[in-house]
C-alpha angles and dihedrals in degrees: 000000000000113000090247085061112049096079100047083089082062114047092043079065092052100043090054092046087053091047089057091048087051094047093047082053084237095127141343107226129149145185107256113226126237113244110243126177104221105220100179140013123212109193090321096322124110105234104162126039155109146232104262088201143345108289116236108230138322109252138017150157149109125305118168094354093306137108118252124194127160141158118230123214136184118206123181084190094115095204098032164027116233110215093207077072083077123064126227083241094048089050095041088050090048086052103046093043088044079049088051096056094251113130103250115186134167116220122198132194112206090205091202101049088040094230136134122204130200109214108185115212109261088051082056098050098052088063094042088055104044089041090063086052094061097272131129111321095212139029114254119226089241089055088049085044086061103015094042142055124238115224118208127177120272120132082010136015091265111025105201099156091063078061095054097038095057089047098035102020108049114115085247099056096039082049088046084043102052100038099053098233094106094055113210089252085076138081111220099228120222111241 
């Protein structure tokens, strides 16, 4: 399976957990398209064409009056993550949109251990940024198991939204969040 493939499994399960949320009028979030120039149509199919830029991120919307935005990956790596996974332009979109007070998060499915895992964007950071000053390269599945939250199925097959509830959502983080005194550059931690 070619490396543009192997998380299509993946987000078909995300885009039907966020159609039940939708449909529960839980959240509205969607999959984001990737803009492509359509050169040529062959009875109604596209077979020649090109990305016209570099897409933003896979996947955003609302959910309890705040903007989400994530990225998904799929990694058949079983012990880590490999960073170059993510792409400068995934990660610059994640931070604006984190500066911006919107909750940017990126999720990964470790397809072999059959686990996802919820990073929130400060946590990222901190290995994006240690990694362009010479450090590890990739995150390993033991950081993700302290520094990240699992996601399991509950209301949908992947909940993500229990995982941000319980990080953005908690009476201590919408106090910290209204008030000012938790600026957006932070990540409320779950005690």
């Amino acid at each position: 399976m070619s490396t543009a493939n192997r998380g299509m499994a993946f987000e078909r399960l995300l885009d039907y957990s966020n159609q039940m949320y939708e449909s529960k009028g839980i959240a509205v979030i969607n999959k984001r398209p990737t803009p492509v120039k359509v050169i040529r149509k062959t009875y109604g199919k596209v077979t020649e064409g090109y990305f016209e830029k570099s897409s933003t991120v896979d996947y955003d919307g609302v959910y309890e009056g705040r903007a989400v935005m994530f990225e998904a990956k799929s990694t058949n790596e079983k012990l880590r993550f490999d960073l170059s996974n993510l792409h400068s332009h995934q990660y610059d979109y994640l931070k604006k949109c984190h500066q911006a007070g919107g909750i940017a998060f990126l999720m990964v499915d470790f397809r072999q251990q059959r686990k996802i895992y919820l990073l929130p964007f400060l946590t990222l950071k901190s290995y994006v940024e240690s990694s362009k000053k010479g450090g590890r390269k990739s995150i390993r599945i033991e950081d993700f198991d302290v520094h990240a939250y699992e996601v399991s199925s509950g209301r949908v097959p992947v909940d993500y939204l229990k995982v941000i509830d319980n990080i953005w959502f908690t009476k201590e983080a919408i106090d910290a969040f209204q008030d000012t005194v938790l600026p957006f550059n932070q990540t409320p931690v779950l005690k």
